[in-house]
Each structure stands twice: as C-alpha cells, then as structure tokens.
C-alpha positions in Angstrom: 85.3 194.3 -35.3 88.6 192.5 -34.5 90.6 196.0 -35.0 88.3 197.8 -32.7 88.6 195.1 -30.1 92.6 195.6 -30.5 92.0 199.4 -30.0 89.5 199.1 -27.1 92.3 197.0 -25.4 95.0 199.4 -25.9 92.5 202.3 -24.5 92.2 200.0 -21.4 95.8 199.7 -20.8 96.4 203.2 -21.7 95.7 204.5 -18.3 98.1 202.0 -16.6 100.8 202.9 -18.9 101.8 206.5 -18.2 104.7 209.1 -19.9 107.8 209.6 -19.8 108.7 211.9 -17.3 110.5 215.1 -19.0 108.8 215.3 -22.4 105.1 214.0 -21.7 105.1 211.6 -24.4 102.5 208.6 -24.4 104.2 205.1 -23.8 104.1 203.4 -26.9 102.5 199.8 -27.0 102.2 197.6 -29.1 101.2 193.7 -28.5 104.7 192.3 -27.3 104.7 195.3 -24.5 104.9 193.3 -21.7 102.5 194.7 -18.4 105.0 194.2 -15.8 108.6 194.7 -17.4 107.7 197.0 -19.7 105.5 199.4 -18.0 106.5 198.8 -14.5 103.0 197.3 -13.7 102.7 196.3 -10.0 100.4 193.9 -9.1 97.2 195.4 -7.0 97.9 198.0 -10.3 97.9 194.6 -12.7 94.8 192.7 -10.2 92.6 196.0 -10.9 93.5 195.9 -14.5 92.5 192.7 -15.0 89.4 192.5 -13.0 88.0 195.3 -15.1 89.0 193.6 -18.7 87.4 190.5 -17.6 84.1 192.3 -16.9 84.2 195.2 -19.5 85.2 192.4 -22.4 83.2 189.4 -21.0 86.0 187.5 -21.0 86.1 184.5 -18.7 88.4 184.0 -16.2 89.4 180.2 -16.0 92.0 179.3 -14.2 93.6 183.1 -14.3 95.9 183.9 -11.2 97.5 186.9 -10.5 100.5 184.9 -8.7 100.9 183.2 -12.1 103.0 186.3 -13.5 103.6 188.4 -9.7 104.6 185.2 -7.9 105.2 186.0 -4.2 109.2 186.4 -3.6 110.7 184.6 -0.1 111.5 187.3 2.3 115.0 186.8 4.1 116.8 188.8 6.9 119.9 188.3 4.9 120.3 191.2 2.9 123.9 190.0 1.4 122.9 187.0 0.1 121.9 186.7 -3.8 119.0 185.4 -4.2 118.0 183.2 -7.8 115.9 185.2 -10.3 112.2 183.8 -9.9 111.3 183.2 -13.8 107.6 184.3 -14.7 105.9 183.7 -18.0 104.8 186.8 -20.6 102.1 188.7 -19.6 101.8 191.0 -22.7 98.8 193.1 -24.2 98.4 190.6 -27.3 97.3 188.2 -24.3 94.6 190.3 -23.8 93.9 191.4 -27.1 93.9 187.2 -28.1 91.6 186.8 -24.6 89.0 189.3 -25.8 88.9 187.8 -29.0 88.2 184.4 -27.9 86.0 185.4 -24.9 88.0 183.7 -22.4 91.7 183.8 -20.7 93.5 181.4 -23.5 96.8 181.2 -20.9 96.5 179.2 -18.1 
C-alpha cells in the first residue's frame, strides 16, 4: 500500500511537472525534487496542486499556507537596488508522499 501511495503521488505531480523542451523527455522526480525550484512551480499552479492532494488523499490541511513556501515579495519602484534573498523552507514531493501517509500536512 505504502508504494502505491508513493506512485499515486508522483502521478499527481506528474502533470505539473512537464519536459524538457527539445527532446520530450518526462522530468524525472524523485522525493527531494523540490515543487518550486526544481520544476518551476508557481504558486496559483502550486495552490491548485495542493487543493486537489488534500482532497484526492484525505489529507488534512492543519495549519498549511501557501505563503509559507511562495511568501509575497515587497514591490519597490527602485529597480537598481538589490534586494535580500527572501529564504523559504523545502517544499518537496516526499512532503507529500510523508502527508498522504500520515493523513495530514506533517509541516507546519
């Protein structure tokens, strides 16, 4: 049961994931491949994701936020000045695959 819960996961994120652009092949993934750095997720794209793993795994929510790992960035008029890196925790497929195991968001 636990590897088929792994593979429905994967086949959930599969659609978010895409190819590469010249020679069609599938994204690889694997459960350190990380939603927003790794495959460029963005967030109403990571929102809508998410919505439907909590309801197609019966996972509960708890204190998910989608701010949490796409925090809102300041917007300045200043286009020459550097602004600091805004750090954002992991947001990987092995936290979902561990979530649908447990039958609730284990990351808040």
């Amino acid at each position: 049961m636990v590897e088929s819960i792994e593979q429905r996961v994967y086949e959930h994120v599969r659609p978010y994931a895409g190819t590469y652009l010249f020679n069609f092949k599938k994204v690889q993934l694997n459960p350190e491949t990380d939603l927003d750095t790794d495959l460029s997720i963005d967030e109403l794209e990571a929102e809508d994701l998410m919505n439907d793993f909590f309801e197609k795994f019966n996972v509960q929510r708890g204190n998910f936020k989608i701010e949490t790992y796409y925090p809102d960035i300041p917007f300045t008029w200043n286009f020459f000045k550097k602004r600091e890196p805004i750090l954002v925790p992991d947001f990987t497929i092995g936290m979902l695959i561990e979530s649908a195991k447990a039958g609730k968001w284990l990351y808040d």
